[in-house]
C-alpha positions, -999 to 999 in steps of 0.1 A, spaced: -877 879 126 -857 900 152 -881 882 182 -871 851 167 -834 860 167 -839 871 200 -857 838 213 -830 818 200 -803 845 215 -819 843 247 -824 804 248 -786 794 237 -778 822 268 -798 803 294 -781 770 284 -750 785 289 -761 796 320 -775 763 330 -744 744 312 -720 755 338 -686 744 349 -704 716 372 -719 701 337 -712 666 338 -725 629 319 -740 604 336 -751 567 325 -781 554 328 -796 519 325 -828 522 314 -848 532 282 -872 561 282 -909 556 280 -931 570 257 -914 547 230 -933 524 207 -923 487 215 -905 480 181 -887 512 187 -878 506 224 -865 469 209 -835 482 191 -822 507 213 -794 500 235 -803 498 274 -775 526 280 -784 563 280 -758 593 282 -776 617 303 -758 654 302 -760 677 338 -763 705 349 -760 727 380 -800 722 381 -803 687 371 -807 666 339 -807 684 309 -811 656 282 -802 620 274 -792 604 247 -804 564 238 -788 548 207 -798 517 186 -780 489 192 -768 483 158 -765 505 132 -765 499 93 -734 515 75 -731 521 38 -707 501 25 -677 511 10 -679 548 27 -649 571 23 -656 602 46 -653 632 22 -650 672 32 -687 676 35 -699 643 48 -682 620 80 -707 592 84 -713 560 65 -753 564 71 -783 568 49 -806 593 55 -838 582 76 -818 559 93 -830 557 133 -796 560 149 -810 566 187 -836 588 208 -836 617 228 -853 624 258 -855 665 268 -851 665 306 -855 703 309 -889 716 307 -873 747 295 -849 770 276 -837 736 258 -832 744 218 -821 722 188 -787 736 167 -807 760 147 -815 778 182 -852 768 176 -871 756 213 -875 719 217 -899 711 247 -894 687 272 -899 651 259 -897 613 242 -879 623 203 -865 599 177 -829 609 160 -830 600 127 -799 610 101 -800 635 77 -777 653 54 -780 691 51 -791 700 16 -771 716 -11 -789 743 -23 -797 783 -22 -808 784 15 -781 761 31 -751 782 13 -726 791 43 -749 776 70 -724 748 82 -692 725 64 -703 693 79 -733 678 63 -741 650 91 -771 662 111 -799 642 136 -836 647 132 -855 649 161 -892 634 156 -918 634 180 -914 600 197 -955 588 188 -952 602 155 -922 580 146 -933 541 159 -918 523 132 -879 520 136 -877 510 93 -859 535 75 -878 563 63 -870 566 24 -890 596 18 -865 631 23 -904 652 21 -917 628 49 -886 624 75 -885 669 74 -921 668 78 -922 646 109 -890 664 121 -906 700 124 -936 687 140 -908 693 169 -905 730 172 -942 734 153 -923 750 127 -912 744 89 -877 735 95 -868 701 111 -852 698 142 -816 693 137 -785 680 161 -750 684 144 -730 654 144 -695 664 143 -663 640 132 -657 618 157 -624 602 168 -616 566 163 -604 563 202 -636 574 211 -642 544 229 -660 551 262 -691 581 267 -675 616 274 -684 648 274 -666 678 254 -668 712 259 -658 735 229 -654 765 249 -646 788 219 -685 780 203 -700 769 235 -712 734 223 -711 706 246 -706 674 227 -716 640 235 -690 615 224 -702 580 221 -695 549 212 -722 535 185 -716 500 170 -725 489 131 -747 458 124 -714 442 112 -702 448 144 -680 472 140 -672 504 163 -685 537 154 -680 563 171 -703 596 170 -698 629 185 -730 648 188 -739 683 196 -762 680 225 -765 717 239 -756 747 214 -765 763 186 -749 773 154 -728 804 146 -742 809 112 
């Protein structure tokens, strides 16, 4: 356990390193490969690719449109009007190392799905974060089909095929802000996060806005 504790430690330090003051977002106009074709079919042609002093570090690909619940009121726990399994983008991991999910957990370079998920309420998640919304990051060819996947069991299953582990691999997605209208990057200097704030759009149409934690890991 205290190797793994120091992994993690270790990993979130070089990112810090590597996330530097020079740490910029960049846009780019072509989807990854690696992708099934139904996948690659709903995903925007727009990627938000973060920077570093030494290059890339990852990019970010979301769907084009995607399905809200209807009638969502945001509550203390939970900010986003999804259902769980719902393909909301994909990541590609541009660094070949030292690039870890929220949990601190190593995620190598690569094609992944994102794929919402809600934290669960139970003995083991008691304390562990107050926002609920999280991304699941799948192994882009295990994950082909961009259909919703139902099954809670199946879409951790596919997730932890990530890190080869028995946790999924997890992105926090942190309230967003309704004049979050153009791609930024944030810097939360106080937790070291850098957020990716995007502009996502409903299949009604509508904005939403996400704010995603795309290099950092979690203080508890």
């Amino acid at each position: 356990m205290l190797r793994l504790c120091l992994s993690a430690t270790l990993f979130a330090f070089c990112l810090t390193s590597f996330c530097h003051a020079e740490t910029k977002l960049q846009t780019l106009d072509q989807a990854p490969t690696g992708l099934s074709d139904a996948v690659a079919k709903v995903l925007a042609p727009q990627g938000y690719q973060t920077v570093g002093d030494d290059g890339a570090i990852c990019t970010v690909w979301l769907t084009k449109a995607i399905p809200t619940t209807a009638d969502f009121k945001p509550s203390l726990n939970v900010k986003y009007p999804f259902q769980a399994g719902e393909l909301l983008g994909v990541l590609k991991v541009d660094q070949a190392s030292g690039f870890t999910d929220f949990r601190g957990q190593e995620v190598a370079a690569g094609v992944y799905t994102l794929r919402y998920g809600k934290q669960p309420v139970d003995g083991n998640h008691i304390g562990t974060s107050e926002l609920y919304d999280f991304l699941l990051a799948i192994p882009a060819a295990a994950d082909t089909d961009p259909a919703v996947i139902k099954s809670v069991e199946a879409l951790v299953m596919k997730s932890a095929q990530t890190t080869g582990s028995n946790h999924p691999a997890i992105f926090s997605l942190l309230p967003a802000d309704a004049n979050d209208k153009e791609p930024k990057l944030i810097h939360e200097e106080s937790k070291e996060l850098w957020i990716l704030a995007a502009p996502a759009m409903s299949a009604a149409g509508k904005a939403v806005p996400i704010r995603m934690v795309v290099v950092g890991v979690s203080e508890g």
